[in-house]
TORKOL-4160 file (C-alpha; in steps of 0.2 Angstrom, whole numbers, padded with zeros to 4 digits, m for minus):
332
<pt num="1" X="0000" Y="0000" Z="0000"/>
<pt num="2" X="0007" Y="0017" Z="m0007"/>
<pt num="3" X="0009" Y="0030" Z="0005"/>
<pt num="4" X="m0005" Y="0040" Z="m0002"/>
<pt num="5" X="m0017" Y="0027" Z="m0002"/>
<pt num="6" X="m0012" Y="0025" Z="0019"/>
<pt num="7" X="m0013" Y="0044" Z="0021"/>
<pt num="8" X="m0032" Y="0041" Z="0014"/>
<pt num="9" X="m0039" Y="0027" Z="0024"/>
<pt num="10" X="m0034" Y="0036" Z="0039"/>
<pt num="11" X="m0042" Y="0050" Z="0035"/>
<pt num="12" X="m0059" Y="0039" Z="0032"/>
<pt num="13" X="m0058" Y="0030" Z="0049"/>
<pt num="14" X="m0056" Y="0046" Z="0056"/>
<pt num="15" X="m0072" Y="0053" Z="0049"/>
<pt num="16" X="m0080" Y="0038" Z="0054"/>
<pt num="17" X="m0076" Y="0042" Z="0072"/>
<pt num="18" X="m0083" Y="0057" Z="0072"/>
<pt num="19" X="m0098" Y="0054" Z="0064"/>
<pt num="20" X="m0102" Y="0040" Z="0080"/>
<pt num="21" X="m0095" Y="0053" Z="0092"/>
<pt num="22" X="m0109" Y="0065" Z="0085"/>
<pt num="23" X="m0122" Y="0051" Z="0086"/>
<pt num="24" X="m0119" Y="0043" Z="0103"/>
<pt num="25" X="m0123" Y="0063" Z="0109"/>
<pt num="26" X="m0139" Y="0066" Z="0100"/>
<pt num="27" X="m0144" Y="0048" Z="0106"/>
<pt num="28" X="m0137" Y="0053" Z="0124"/>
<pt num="29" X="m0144" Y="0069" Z="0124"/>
<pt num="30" X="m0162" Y="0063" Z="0118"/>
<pt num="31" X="m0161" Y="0050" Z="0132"/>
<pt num="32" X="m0160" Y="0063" Z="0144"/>
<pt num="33" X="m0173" Y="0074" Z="0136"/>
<pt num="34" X="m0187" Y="0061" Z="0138"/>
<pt num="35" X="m0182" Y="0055" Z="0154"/>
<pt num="36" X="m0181" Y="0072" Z="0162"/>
<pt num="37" X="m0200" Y="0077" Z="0154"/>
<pt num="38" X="m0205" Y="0060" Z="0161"/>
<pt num="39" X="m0200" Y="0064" Z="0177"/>
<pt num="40" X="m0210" Y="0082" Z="0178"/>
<pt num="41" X="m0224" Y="0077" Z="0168"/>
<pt num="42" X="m0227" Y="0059" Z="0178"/>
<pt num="43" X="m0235" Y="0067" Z="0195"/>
<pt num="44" X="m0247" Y="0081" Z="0184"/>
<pt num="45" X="m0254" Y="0063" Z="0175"/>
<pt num="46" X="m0256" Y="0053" Z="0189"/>
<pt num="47" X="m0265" Y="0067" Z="0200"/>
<pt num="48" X="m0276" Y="0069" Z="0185"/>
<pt num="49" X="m0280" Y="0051" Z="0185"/>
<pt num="50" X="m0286" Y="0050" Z="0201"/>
<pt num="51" X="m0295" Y="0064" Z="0201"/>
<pt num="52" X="m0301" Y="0057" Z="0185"/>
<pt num="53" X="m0307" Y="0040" Z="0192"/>
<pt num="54" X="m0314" Y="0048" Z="0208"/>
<pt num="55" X="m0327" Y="0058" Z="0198"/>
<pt num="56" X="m0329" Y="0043" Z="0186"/>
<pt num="57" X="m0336" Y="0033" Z="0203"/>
<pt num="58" X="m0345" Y="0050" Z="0210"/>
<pt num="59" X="m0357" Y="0048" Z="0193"/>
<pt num="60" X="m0361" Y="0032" Z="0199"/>
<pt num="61" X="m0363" Y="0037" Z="0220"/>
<pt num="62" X="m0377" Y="0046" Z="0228"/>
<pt num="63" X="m0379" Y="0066" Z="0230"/>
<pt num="64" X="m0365" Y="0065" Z="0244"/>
<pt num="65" X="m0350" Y="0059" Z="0235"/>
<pt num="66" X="m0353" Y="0073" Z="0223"/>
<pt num="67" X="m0353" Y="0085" Z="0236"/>
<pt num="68" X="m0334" Y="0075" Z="0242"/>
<pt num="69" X="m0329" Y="0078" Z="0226"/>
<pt num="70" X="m0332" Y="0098" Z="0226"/>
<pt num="71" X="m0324" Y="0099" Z="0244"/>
<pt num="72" X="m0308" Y="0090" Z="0236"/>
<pt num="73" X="m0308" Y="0100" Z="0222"/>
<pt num="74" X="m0309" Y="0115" Z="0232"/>
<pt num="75" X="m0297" Y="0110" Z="0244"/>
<pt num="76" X="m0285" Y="0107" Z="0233"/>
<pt num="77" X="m0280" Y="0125" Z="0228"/>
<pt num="78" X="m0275" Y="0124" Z="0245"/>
<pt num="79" X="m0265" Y="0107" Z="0250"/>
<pt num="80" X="m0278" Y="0099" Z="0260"/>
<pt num="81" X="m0288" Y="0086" Z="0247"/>
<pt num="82" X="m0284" Y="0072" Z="0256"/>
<pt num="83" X="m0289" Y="0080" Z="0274"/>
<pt num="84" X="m0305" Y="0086" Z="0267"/>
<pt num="85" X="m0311" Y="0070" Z="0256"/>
<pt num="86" X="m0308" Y="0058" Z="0271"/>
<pt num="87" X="m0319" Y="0068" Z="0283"/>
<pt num="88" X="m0333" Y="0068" Z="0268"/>
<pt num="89" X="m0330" Y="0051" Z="0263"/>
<pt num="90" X="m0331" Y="0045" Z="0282"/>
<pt num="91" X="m0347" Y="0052" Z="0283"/>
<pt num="92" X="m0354" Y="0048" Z="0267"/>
<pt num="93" X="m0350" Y="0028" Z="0270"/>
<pt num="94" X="m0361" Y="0025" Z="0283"/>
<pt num="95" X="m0376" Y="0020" Z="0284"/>
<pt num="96" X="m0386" Y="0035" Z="0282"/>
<pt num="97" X="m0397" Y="0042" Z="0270"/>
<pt num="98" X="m0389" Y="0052" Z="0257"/>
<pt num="99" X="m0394" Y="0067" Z="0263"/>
<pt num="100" X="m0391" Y="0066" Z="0280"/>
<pt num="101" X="m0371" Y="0065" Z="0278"/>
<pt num="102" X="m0371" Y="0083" Z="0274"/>
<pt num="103" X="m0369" Y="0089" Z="0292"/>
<pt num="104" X="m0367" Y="0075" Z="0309"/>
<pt num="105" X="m0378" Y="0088" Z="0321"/>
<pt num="106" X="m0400" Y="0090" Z="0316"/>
<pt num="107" X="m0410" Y="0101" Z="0324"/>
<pt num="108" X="m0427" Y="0095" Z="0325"/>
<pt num="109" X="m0435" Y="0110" Z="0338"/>
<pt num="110" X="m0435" Y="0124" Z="0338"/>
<pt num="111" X="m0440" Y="0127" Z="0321"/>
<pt num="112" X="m0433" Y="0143" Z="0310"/>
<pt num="113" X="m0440" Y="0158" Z="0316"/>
<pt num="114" X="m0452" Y="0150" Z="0328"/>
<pt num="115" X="m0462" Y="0158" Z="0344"/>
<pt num="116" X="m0459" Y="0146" Z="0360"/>
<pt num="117" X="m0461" Y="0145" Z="0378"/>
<pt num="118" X="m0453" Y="0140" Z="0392"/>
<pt num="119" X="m0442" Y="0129" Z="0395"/>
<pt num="120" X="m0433" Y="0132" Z="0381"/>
<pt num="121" X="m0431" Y="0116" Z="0372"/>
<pt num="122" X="m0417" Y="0111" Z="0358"/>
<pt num="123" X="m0419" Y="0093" Z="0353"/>
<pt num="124" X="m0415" Y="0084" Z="0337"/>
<pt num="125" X="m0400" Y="0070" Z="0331"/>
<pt num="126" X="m0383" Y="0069" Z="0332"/>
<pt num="127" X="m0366" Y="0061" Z="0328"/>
<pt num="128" X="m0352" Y="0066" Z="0333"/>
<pt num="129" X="m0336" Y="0063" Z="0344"/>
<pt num="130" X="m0338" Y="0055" Z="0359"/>
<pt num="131" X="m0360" Y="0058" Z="0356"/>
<pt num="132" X="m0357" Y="0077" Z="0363"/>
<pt num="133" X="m0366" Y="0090" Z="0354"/>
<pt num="134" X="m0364" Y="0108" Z="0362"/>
<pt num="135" X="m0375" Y="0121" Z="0364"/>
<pt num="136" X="m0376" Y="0140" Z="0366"/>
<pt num="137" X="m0393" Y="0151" Z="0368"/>
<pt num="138" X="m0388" Y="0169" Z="0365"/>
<pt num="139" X="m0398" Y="0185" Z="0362"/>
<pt num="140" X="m0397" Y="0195" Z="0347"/>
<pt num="141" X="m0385" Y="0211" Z="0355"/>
<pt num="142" X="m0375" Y="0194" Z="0359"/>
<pt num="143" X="m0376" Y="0190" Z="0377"/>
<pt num="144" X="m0376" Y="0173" Z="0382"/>
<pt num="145" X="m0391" Y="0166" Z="0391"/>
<pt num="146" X="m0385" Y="0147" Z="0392"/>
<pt num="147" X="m0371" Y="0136" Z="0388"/>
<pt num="148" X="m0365" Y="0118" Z="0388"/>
<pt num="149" X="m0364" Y="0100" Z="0379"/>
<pt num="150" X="m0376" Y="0086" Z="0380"/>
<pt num="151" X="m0376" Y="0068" Z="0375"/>
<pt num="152" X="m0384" Y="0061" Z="0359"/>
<pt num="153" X="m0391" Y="0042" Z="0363"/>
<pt num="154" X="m0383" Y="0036" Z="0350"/>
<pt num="155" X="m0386" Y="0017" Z="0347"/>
<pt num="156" X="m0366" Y="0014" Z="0343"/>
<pt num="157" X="m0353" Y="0025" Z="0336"/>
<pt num="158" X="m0353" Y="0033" Z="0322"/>
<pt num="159" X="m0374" Y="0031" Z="0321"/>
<pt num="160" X="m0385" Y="0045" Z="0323"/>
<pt num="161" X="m0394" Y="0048" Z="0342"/>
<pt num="162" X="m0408" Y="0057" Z="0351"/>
<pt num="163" X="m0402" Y="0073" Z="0361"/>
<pt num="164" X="m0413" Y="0084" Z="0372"/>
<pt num="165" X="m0409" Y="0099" Z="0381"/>
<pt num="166" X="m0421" Y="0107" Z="0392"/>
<pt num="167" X="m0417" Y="0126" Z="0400"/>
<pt num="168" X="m0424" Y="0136" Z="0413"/>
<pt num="169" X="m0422" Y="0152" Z="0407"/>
<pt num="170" X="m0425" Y="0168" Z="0419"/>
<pt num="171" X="m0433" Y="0180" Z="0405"/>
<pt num="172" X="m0449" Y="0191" Z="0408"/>
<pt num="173" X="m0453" Y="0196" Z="0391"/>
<pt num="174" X="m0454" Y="0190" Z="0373"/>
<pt num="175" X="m0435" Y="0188" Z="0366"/>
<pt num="176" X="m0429" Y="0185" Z="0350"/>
<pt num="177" X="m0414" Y="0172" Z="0352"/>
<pt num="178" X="m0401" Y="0165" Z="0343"/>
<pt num="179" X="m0398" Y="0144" Z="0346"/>
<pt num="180" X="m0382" Y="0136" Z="0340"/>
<pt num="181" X="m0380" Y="0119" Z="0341"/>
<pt num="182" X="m0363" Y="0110" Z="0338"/>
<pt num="183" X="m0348" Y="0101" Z="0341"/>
<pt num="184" X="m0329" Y="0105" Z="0346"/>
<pt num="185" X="m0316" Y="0096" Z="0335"/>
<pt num="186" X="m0306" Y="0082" Z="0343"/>
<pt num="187" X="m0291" Y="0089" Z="0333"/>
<pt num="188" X="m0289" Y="0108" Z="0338"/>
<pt num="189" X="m0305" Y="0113" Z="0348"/>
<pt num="190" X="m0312" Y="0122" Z="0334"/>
<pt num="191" X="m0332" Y="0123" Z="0331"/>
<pt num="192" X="m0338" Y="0114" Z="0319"/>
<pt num="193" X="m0355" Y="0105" Z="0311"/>
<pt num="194" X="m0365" Y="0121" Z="0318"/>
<pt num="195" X="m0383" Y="0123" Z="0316"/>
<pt num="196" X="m0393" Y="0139" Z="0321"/>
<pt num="197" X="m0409" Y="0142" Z="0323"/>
<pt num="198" X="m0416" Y="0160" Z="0327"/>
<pt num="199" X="m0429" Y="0157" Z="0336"/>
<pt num="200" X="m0441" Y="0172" Z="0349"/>
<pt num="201" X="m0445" Y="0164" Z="0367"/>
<pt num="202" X="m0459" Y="0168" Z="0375"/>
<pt num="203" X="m0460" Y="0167" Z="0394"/>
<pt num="204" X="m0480" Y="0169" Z="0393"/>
<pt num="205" X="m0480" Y="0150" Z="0384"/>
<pt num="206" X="m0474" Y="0133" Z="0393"/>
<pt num="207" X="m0464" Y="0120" Z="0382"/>
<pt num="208" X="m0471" Y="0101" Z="0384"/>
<pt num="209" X="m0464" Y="0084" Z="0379"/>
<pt num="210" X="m0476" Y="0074" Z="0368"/>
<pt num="211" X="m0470" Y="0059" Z="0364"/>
<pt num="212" X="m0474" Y="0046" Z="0350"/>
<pt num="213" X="m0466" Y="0033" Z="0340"/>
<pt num="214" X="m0456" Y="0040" Z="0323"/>
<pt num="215" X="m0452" Y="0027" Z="0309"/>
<pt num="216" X="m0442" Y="0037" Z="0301"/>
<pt num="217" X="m0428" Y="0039" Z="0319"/>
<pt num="218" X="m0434" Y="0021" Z="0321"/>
<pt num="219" X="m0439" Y="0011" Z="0304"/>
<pt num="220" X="m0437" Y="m0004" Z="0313"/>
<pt num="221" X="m0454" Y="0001" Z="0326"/>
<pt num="222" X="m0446" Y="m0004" Z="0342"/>
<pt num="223" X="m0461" Y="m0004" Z="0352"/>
<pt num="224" X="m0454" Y="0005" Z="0367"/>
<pt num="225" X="m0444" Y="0017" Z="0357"/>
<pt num="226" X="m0452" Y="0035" Z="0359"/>
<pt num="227" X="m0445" Y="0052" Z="0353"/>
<pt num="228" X="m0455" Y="0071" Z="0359"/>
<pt num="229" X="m0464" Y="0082" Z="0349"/>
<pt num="230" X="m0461" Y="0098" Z="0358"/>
<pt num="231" X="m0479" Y="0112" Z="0360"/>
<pt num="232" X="m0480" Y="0127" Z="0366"/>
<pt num="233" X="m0496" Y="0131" Z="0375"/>
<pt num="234" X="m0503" Y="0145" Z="0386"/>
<pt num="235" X="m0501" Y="0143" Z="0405"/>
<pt num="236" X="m0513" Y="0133" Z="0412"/>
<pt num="237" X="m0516" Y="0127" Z="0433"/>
<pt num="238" X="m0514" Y="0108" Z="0426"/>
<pt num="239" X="m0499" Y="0106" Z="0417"/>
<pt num="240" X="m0499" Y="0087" Z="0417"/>
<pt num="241" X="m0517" Y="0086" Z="0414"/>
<pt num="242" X="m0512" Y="0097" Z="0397"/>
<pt num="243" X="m0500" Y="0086" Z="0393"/>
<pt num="244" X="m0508" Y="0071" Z="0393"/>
<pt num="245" X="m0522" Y="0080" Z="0381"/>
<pt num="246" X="m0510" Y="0084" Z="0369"/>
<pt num="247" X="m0503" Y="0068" Z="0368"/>
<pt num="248" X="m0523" Y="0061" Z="0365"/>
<pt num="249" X="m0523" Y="0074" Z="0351"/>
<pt num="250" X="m0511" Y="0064" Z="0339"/>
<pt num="251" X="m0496" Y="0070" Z="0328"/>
<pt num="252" X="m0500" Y="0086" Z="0318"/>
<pt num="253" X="m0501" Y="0084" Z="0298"/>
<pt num="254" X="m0482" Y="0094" Z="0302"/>
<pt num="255" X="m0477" Y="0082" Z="0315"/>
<pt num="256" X="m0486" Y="0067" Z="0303"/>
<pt num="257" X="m0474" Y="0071" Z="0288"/>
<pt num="258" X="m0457" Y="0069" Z="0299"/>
<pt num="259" X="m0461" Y="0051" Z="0302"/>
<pt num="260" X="m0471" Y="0053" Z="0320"/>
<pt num="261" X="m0486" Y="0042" Z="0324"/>
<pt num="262" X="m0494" Y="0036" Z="0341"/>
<pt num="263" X="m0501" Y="0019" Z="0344"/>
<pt num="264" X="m0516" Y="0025" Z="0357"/>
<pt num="265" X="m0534" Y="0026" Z="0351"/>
<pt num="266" X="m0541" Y="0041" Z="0343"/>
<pt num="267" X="m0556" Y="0041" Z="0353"/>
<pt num="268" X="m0549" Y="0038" Z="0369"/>
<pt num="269" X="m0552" Y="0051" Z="0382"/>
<pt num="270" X="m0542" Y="0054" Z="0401"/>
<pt num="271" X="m0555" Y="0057" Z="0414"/>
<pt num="272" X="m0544" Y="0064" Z="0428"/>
<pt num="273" X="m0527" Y="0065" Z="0432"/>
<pt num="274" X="m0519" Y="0066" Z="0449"/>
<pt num="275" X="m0503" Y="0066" Z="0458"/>
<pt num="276" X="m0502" Y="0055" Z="0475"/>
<pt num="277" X="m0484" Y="0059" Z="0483"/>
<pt num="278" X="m0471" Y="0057" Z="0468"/>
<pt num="279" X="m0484" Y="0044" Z="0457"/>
<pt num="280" X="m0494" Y="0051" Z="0445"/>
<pt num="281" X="m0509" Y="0043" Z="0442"/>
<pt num="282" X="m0520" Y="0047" Z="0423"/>
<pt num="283" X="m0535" Y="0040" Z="0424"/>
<pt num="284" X="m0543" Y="0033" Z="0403"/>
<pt num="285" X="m0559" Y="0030" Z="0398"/>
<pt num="286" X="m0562" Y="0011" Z="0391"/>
<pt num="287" X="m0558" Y="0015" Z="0375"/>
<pt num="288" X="m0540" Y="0016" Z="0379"/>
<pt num="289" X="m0537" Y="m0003" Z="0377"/>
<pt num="290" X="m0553" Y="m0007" Z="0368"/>
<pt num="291" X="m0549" Y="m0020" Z="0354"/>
<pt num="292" X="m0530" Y="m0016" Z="0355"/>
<pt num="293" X="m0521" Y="m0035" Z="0349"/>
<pt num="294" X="m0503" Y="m0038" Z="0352"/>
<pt num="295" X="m0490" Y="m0034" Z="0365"/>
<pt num="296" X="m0480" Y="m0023" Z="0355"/>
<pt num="297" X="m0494" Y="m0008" Z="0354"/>
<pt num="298" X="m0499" Y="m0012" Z="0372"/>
<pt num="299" X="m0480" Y="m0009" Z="0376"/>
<pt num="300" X="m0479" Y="0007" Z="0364"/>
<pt num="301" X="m0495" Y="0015" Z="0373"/>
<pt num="302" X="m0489" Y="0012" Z="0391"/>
<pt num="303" X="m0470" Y="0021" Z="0385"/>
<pt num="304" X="m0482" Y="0035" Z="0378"/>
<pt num="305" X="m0491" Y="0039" Z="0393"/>
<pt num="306" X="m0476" Y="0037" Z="0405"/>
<pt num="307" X="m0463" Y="0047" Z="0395"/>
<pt num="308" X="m0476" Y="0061" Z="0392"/>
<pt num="309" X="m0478" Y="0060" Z="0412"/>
<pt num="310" X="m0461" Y="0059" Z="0418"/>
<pt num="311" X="m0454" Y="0074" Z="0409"/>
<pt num="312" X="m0458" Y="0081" Z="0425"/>
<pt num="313" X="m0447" Y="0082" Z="0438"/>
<pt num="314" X="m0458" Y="0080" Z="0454"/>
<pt num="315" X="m0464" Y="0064" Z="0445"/>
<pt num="316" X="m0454" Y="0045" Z="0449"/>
<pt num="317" X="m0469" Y="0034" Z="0444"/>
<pt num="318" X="m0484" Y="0030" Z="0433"/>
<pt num="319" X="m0501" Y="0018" Z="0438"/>
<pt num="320" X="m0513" Y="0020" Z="0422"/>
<pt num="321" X="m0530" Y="0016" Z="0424"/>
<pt num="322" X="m0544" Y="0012" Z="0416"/>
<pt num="323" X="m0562" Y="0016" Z="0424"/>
<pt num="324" X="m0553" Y="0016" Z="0439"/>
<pt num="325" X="m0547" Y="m0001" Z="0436"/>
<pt num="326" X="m0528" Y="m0004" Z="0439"/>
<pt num="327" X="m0528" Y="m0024" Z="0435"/>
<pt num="328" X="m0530" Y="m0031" Z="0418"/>
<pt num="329" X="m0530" Y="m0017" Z="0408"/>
<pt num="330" X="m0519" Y="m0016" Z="0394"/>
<pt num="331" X="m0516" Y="m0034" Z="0391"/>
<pt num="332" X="m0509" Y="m0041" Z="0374"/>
């Protein structure tokens, strides 16, 4: 091989070379390229992907995972998605109706804007931590007339209970009020799930207890589970005797469409009712227990009559009659 033709070949492989050089670059360069725009672009998709899939399910949930779904996309403006969907979600999956995860504290009495007497009563359902729903009465120029916590009877936890709070208030005129109900978080002490009711007390009226069955508190009609109807009524000498009228009277069409129902006899009728040391003694005519079958709706009409009787305090005991007759009455 002549010098020449050397001199040539050498110059090829060089060329060669840095043809592969300039490749292996681009190729290393490209590498990088994608893996770098994979790496920023990976946690965006995923996020939307699961914010994808959550409101792929919501189309297929009840009106309360919707209402998750806005609070996490709210939320998320501000770091706290996961925080605020667990609390929803919590709610939401248990087993409730629909509506009824929208807030863990209901007021039942007093209703929006509503005259009532004294003493004031707030009663309605809960669910909260510990069963503890708190309470505050306070006037409209904010001055606190009462103040405290109170246990909903709630079944287990986690499940909606009964709460009553009954308050002796020292007013002497008409007052409009406003009544919170609520519950302190367990995390930081803050007030949360509050309910208010403004409401205008009326010293002139008395609050009484009814109390009748409720299928919607209790669709499975225990037959010794009672809830109250609260009334106000004018002052009268006989408070018990008045009591035990309105409870004859039945649930109001109003009281009727929130789920309340007795088991006594429409046209049963007390005859007297007295008070012998701490008993109280209501006396019925015969249609009390006329034709009444079954020991569940005897049951139910003897925890009607007695809860109705013991709301009051100077009361221990009950001994219904009928026509003055205190033995076989009210037999299944």
């Amino acid at each position: 091989m002549s010098h020449h033709q050397f001199h040539h070949q050498k110059n090829d492989y060089s060329l060669y070379g840095w043809v592969f050089l300039i490749l292996a670059i681009v190729l290393m360069v490209g590498v990088s390229v994608y893996y770098f725009s994979s790496s920023v672009s990976g946690p965006s998709n995923n996020n939307e992907q699961t914010l994808s899939a959550g409101n792929g399910n919501a189309a297929n949930q009840p009106p309360a995972i919707d209402k998750i779904n806005e609070n996490a996309n709210e939320a998320s403006e501000n770091g706290n998605v996961n925080e605020v969907a667990n609390e929803n979600i919590n709610a939401a999956n248990l087993n409730i109706a629909p509506d009824a995860a929208r807030s863990n504290i209901m007021v039942r009495y007093p209703a929006e804007g509503a005259t009532v007497g004294l003493p004031l009563k707030i009663q309605g359902e809960g669910r909260e931590f510990e069963s503890t729903v708190r309470y505050r009465v306070k006037t409209k120029s904010g001055s606190i007339l009462a103040d405290g916590a109170t246990i909903a009877e709630a079944p287990d936890m986690g499940q909606f209970g009964q709460y009553l709070v009954s308050l002796s208030l020292n007013l002497t005129k008409a007052t409009p009020v406003i009544i919170e109900a609520f519950a302190n978080s367990p995390k930081d002490g803050a007030e949360i799930d509050k309910v208010t009711r403004n409401a205008t007390i009326d010293p002139n009226l008395r609050a009484l207890e009814i109390y009748f069955g409720n299928s919607e508190s209790d669709p499975k009609g225990e037959c010794e589970k009672v809830i109250p109807v609260i009334r106000s009524i004018g002052k009268v000498e006989k408070i018990g005797t008045a009591a035990l009228q309105e409870l004859l009277k039945g649930p109001k069409d109003e009281e009727k469409a929130l789920g309340f129902l007795t088991s006594l006899p429409a046209d049963a009728k007390l005859q007297t009712f007295t008070i012998e040391g701490a008993a109280g003694r209501p006396d019925f005519t015969a249609e009390l227990d006329k034709g009444i079958a079954g020991s569940c709706r005897v049951l139910a009409i003897r925890t009607q009559i007695e809860k109705t009787i013991l709301q009051f305090s100077t009361i221990e005991s009950v001994r219904i009659s009928i026509e003055g007759r205190t033995e076989d009455i009210l037999q299944p």
